[in-house]
C-alpha positions as CSV (number, residue, x, y, z in Angstrom):
1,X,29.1,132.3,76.3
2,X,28.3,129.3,74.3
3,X,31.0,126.6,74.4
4,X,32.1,125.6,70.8
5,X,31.2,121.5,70.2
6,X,34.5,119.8,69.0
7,X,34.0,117.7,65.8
8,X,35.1,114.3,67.3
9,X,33.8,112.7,63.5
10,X,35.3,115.2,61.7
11,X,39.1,114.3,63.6
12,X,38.6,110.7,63.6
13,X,37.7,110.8,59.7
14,X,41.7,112.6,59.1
15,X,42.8,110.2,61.5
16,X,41.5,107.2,59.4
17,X,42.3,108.9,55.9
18,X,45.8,109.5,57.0
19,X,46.5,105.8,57.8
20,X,45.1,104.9,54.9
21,X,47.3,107.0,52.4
22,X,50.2,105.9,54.8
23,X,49.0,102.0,54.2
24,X,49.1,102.8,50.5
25,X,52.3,104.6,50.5
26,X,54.4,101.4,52.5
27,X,52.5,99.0,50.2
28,X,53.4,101.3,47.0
29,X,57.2,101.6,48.1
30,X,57.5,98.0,49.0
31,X,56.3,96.7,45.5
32,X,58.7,99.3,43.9
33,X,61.6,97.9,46.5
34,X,60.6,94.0,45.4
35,X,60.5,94.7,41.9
36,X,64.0,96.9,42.4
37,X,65.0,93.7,44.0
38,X,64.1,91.6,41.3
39,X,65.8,93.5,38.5
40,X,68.8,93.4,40.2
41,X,68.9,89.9,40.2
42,X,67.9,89.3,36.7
43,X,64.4,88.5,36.6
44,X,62.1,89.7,34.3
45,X,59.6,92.9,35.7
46,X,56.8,93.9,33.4
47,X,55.4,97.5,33.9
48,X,53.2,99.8,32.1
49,X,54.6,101.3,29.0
50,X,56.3,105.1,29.5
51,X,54.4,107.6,28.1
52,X,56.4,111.0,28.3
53,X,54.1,112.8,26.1
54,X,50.4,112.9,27.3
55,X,49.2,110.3,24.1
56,X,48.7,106.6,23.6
57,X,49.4,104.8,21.0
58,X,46.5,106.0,18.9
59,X,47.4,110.0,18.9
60,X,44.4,110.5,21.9
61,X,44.8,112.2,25.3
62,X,45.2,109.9,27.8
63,X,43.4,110.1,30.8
64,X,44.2,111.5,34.1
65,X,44.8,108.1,35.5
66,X,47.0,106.9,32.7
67,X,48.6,109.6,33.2
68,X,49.6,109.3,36.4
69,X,50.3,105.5,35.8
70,X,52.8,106.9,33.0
71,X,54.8,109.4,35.9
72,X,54.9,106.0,38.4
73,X,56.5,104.4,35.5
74,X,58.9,106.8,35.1
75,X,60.2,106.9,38.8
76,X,60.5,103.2,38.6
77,X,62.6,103.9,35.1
78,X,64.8,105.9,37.9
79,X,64.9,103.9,40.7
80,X,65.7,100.7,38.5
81,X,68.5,102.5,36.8
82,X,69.9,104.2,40.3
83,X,70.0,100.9,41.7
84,X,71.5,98.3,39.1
85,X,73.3,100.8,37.1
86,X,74.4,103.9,38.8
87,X,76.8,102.0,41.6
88,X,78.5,99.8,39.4
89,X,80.9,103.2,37.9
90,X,82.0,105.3,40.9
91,X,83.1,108.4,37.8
92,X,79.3,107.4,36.6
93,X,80.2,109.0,33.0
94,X,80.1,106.0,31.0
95,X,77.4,104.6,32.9
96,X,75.2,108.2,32.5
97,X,75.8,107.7,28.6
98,X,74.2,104.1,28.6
99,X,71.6,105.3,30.8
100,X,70.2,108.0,28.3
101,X,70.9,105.2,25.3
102,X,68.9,103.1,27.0
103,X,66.0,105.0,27.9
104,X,65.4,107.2,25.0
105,X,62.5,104.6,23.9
106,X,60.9,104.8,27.6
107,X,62.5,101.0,28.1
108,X,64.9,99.9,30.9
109,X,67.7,97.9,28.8
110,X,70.8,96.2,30.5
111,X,73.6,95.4,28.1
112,X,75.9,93.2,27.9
113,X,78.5,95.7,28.3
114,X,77.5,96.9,31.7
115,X,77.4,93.3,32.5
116,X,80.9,92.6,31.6
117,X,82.1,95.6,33.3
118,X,80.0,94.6,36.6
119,X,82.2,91.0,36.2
120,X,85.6,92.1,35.6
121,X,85.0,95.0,37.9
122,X,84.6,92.0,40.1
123,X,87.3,89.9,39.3
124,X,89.6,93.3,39.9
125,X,88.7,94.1,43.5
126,X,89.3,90.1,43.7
127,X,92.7,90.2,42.2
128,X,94.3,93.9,43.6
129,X,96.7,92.0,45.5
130,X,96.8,88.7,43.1
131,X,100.3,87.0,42.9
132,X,101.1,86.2,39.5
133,X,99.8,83.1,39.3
134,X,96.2,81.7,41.3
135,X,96.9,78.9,43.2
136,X,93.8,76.4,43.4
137,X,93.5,74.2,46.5
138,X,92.4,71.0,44.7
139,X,93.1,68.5,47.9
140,X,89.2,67.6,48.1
141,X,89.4,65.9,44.9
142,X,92.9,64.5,45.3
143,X,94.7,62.9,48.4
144,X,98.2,62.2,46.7
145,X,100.9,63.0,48.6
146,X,103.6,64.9,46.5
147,X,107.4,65.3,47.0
148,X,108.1,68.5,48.8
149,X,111.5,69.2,47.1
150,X,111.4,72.8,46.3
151,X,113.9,74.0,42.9
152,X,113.6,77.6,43.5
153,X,114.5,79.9,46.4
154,X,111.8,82.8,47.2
155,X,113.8,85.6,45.6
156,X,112.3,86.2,42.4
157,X,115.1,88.5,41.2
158,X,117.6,85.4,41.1
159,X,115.8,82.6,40.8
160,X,112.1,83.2,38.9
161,X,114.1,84.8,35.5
162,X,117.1,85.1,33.3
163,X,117.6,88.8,32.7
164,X,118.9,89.2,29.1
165,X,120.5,93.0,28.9
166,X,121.8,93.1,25.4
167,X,119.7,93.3,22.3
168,X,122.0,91.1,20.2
169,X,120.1,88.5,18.0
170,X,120.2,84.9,19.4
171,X,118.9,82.2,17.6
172,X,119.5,78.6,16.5
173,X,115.8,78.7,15.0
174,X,113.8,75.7,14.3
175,X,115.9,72.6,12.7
176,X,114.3,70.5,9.9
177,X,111.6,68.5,11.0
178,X,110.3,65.4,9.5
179,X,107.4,64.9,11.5
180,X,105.3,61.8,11.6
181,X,102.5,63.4,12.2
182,X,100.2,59.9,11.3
183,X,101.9,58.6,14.2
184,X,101.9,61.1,16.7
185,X,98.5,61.2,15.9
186,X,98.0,58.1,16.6
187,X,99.5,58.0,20.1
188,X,99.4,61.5,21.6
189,X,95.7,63.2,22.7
190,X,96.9,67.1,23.0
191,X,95.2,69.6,24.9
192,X,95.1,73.3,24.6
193,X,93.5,75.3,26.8
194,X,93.1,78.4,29.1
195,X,92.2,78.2,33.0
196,X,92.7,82.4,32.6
197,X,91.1,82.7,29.1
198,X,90.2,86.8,29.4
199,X,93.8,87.8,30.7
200,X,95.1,90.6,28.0
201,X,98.3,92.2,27.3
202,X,99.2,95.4,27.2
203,X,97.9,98.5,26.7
204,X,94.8,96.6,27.4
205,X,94.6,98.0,31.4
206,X,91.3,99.0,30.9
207,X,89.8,96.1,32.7
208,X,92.8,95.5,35.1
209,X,93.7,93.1,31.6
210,X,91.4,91.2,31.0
211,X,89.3,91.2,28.4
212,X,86.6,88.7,26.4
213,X,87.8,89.6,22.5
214,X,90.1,87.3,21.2
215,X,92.2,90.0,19.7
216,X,93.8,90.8,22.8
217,X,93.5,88.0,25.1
218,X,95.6,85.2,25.8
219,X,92.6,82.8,24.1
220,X,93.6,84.6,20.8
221,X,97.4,83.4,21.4
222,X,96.6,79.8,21.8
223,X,94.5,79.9,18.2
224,X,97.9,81.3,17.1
225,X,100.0,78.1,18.8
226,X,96.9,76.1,17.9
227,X,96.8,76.7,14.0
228,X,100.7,76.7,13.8
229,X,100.8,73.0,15.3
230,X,97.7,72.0,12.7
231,X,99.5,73.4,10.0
232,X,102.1,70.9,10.4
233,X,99.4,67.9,10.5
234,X,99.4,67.7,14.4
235,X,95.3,66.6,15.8
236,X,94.6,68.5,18.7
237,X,91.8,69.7,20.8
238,X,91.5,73.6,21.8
239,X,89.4,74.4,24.6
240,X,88.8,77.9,23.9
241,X,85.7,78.5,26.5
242,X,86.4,80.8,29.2
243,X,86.8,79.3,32.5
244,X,87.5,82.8,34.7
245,X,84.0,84.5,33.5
246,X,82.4,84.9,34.8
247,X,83.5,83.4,37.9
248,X,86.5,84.1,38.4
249,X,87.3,81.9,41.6
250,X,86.4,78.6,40.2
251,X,89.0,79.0,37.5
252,X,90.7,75.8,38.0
253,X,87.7,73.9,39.5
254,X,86.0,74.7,35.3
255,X,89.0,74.2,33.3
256,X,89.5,70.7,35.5
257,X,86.3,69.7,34.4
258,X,86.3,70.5,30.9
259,X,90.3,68.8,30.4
260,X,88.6,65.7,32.1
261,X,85.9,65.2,29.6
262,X,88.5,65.0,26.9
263,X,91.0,62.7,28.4
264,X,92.1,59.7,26.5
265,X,92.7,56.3,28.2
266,X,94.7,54.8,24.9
267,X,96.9,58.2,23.8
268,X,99.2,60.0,25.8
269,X,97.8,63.1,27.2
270,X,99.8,66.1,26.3
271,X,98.1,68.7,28.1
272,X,98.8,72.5,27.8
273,X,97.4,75.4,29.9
274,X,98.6,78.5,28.5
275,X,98.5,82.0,30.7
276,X,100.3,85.4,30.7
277,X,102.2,86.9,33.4
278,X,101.1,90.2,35.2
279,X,102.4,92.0,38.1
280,X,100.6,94.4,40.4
281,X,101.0,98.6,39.1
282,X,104.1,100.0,40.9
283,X,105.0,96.8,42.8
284,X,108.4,95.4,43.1
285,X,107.4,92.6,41.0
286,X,106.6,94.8,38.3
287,X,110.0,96.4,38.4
288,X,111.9,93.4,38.1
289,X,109.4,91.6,35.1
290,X,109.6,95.1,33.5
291,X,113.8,94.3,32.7
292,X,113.3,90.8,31.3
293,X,109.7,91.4,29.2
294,X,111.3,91.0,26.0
295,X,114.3,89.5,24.5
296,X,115.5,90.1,20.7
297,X,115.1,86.9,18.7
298,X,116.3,87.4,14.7
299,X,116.1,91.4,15.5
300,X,112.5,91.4,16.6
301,X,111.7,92.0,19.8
302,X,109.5,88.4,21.3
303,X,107.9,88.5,25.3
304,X,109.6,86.3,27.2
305,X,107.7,82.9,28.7
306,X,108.2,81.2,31.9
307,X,106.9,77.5,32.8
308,X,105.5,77.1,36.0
309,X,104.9,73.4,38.3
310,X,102.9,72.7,41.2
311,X,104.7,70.7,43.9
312,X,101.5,69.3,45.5
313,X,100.7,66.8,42.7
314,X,101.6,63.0,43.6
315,X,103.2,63.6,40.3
316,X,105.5,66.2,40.5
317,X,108.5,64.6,39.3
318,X,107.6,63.7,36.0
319,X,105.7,66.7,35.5
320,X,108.8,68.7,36.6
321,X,110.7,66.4,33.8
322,X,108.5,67.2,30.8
323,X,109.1,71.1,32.0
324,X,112.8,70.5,31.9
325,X,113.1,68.8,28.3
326,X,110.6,71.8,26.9
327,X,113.0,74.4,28.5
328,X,115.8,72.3,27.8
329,X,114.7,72.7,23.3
330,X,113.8,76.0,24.1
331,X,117.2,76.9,25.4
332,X,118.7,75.6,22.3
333,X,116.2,76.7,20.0
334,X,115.6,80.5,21.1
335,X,117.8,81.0,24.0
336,X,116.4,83.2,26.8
337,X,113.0,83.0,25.5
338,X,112.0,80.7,28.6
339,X,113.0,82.1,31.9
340,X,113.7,79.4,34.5
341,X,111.7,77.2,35.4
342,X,108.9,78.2,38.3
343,X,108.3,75.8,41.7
344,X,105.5,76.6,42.9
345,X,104.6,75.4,46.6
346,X,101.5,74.3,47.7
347,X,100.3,74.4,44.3
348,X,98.3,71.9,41.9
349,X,97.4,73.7,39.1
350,X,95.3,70.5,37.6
351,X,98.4,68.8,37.0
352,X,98.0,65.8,38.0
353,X,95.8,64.8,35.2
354,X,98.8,63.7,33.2
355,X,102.8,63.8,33.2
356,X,102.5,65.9,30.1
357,X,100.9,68.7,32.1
358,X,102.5,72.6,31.4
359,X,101.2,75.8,32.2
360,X,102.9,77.8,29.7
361,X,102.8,82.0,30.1
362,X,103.3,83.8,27.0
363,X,104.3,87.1,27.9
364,X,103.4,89.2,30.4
365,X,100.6,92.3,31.3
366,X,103.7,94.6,30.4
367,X,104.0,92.6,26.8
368,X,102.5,94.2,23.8
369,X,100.0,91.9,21.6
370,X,103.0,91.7,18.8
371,X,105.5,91.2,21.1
372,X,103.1,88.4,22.4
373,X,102.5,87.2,18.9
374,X,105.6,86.7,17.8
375,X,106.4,84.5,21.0
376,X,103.4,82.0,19.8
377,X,105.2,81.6,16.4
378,X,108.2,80.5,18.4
379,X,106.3,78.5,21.3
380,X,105.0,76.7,18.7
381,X,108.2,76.1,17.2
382,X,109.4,74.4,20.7
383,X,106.4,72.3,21.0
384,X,106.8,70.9,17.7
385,X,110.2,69.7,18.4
386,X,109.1,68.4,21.8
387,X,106.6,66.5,20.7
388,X,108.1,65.3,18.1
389,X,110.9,63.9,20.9
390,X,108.6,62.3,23.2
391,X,106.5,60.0,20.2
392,X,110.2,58.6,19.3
């Protein structure tokens, strides 16, 4: 019986050819994985055009490889989208809709609405247990030592507002000013701006309230205090830029350095950081802010404001002063339209760049935009008396 002669080329020839095609398959997946990479980071990646329907450009078939060039394209199409697009929406319905938009020319498009949703998608998981108010540690850039005398107790309920039950009007209004505008002009520099520019009031929850349109963010309310201070002949400076986006963390580190470029060494700086309030969904916070939102000012309902100081600064005492007289007009203007007066401990809040330094919230995350509104109108009303005191 004749022994069968084993075909040692023929086995080593698979052998090679299967290392091969494995060789090209880890080099193929790890230039799809780099340029994955890439897109995620931003950088540009240039393919082949998509071709779903078997022509070029010119009407001709295309040929088998260009073909096959066209179906590579179209798993990268997939695998880009899977990966810089398809995690950012855990419901993936909105995201499936821009997905389709974006690829019904055969092109991979990112918009700038995924990319906002990304960032405050972001700035939510970084702020799910946020107090109201971010305090920044600013004691690399300033070594004064501050008085530790602390105004307010912890218990918010007693000490953080003034709970107005009734919805009887109560007003003085604004008194006739004379204002001197050419002098206060002359020796104030003021300041609006916003550390928390995209914070939004309600029913704006979309984006745990925040939001980048003027319409509905607390930016929008400072152009209402801004023009209502201009239209009485006051010079002032609004920085509207937003200083939480999209980094949300170096809030206070952007809005220091913008404030700083504008500081005056001849004028008094009168410098004014306006927020909103907000309180976690279902906390205990929000059940006490929820009964002292609004108060009724000339029967329309206004969102009530709070001022807030940092203890830390090596100027606390005067900055502390300048919140008292503001609450102080307030009180007598619009009463209850200011609750009391915030300590904060530990706390810098840029401050320290001038004894004219407020951080103002207008209303809260439970406030509508008119109830919001309205408040600006009488904000701006306060400020205008204050500064009209402090240039005598």
């Amino acid at each position: 019986m004749k022994r069968r002669r084993r075909n040692k080329g023929g086995t080593k020839f698979y052998m090679v050819m299967s290392v091969l095609c494995l060789a090209i398959l880890f080099v193929g997946y790890s230039y799809v994985y780099n340029m994955s990479e890439k897109r995620k980071e931003g950088q540009e990646v240039t393919t082949i055009s998509i071709n779903y329907n078997g022509e070029d450009e010119n009407g001709e078939q295309l040929s088998a490889l260009d073909k096959m060039m066209s179906y590579f394209n179209i798993f990268l199409e997939k695998t880009f989208n899977e990966n810089t697009e398809g995690s950012e929406n855990k419901d993936g319905a909105e995201e499936k809709e821009a997905d389709e938009d974006s690829s019904k020319d055969g092109k991979i498009v990112e918009t700038n609405e995924n990319k906002e949703k990304e960032v405050f998608k972001t700035i939510d998981s970084k702020t799910e247990n946020e107090k109201p108010l971010e305090i920044y540690d600013e004691s690399k850039d300033n070594t004064q030592d501050a008085a530790k005398t602390v105004y307010l107790a912890n218990n918010r309920k007693e000490d953080f507002f003034k709970i107005v039950e009734s919805k009887t009007s109560r007003s003085s209004g604004p008194r006739d000013l004379f204002l001197d505008a050419a002098s206060i002009n002359e020796n104030l520099n003021l300041v609006i701006y916003h550390t928390h520019g995209t914070e939004s009031y309600h029913p704006d929850e979309g984006n745990n309230y925040r939001s980048l349109d003027e319409g509905k963010n607390v930016t929008g309310i400072g152009n209402i205090v801004a023009a209502n201070l201009e239209g009485n002949g006051i010079n002032l400076t609004h920085l509207q830029e937003y200083n939480d986006y999209p980094d949300y963390n170096s809030s206070y580190a952007n809005s220091n350095y913008a404030v700083s470029q504008i500081l005056s060494n001849s004028k008094k700086n009168v410098l004014i950081d306006i927020h909103r309030d907000g309180a976690e969904e279902n906390s205990e916070y929000e059940a006490v802010l929820s009964q002292v939102k609004t108060i009724y000012i000339n029967d329309r309902a206004a969102a009530t404001c709070t001022l807030v100081v940092g203890d830390k600064n090596g100027n606390y005492e005067q900055v502390k002063q300048t919140a008292d007289k503001l609450f102080a007009i307030a009180e007598e203007m619009y009463p209850g339209l200011f609750r009391k007066i915030i300590v904060r401990p530990g706390a810098y809040f840029n401050q320290y760049l001038s004894d004219q330094s407020m951080l103002i919230e207008i209303g809260s995350s439970l406030n509508t935009l008119d109830e919001v509104q309205y408040s600006a109108d009488l904000v701006s009303q306060v400020l205008l008396e204050y500064i009209d005191e402090i240039n005598k």
